[in-house]
N, C-alpha and C positions, 0 to 999 in steps of 0.2 A: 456483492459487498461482504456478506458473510465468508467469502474464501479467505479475500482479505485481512478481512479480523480476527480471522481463525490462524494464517499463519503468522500473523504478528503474534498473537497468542501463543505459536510455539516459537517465536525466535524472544518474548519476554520469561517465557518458561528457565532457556536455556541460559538467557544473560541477564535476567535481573532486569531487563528496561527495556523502553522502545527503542528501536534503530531511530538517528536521526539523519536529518539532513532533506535535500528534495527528494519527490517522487523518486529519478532515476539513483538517487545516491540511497535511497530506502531502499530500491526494488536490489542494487547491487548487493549489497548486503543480504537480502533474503537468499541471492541467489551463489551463497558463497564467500564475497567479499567482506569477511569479516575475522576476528581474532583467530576463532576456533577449524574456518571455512566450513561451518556450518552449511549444508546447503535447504532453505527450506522452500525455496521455489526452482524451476528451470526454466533453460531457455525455451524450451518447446512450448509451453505451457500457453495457452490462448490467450488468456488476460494480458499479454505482454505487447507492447506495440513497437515498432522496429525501431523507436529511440529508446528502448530497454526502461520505458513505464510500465505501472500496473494501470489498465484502465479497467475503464466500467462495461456495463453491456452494450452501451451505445459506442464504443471506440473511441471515449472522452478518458483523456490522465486524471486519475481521483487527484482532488488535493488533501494532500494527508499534513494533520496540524496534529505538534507534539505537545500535548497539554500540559500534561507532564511524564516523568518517567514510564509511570506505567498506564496512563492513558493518551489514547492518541485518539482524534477525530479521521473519522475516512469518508468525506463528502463526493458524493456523484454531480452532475452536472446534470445528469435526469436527460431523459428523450428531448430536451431544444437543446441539449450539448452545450449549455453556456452555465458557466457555475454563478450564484448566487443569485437565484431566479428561485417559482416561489416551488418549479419542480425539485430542484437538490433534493439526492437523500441523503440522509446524513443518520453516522451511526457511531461510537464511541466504545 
């Protein structure tokens, strides 16, 4: 999760806000798909699952909530892989 919040951290750096939109429409973004094509992640990159999410350690798609501009929640589903159980971690 701290990868995560670390390169959101640098694509807020760059643009003043969070990426928004789902997971895959975030992760396109980090990886390019943006004004500048900035690239702050890649396709190789493990965290990424073959429908172009970021997931977590378990192979679960974070769900990423834009709280506002510059804070964004990035919750795991935690080891039973089901989000909003009392495993989540959750981290802002």
């Amino acid at each position: 999760m701290h990868f995560v919040r670390s390169i959101l951290q640098d694509y807020r750096n760059v643009y003043g806000q969070n990426p928004v939109g789902s997971n895959a429409e975030i992760t396109a973004a980090l990886m390019g798909k943006n004004a500048r094509r900035s690239q702050f992640l890649r396709s190789e990159d493990r965290n990424l699952s073959e429908r172009g999410e970021l997931v977590d350690h378990w192979g679960s798609p974070y769900f990423l909530h834009q709280i506002s501009g510059k804070i964004m929640e990035i919750r795991s589903a935690g080891p039973d892989k089901t989000l909003w159980t009392a495993d989540d971690l959750i981290v802002k």
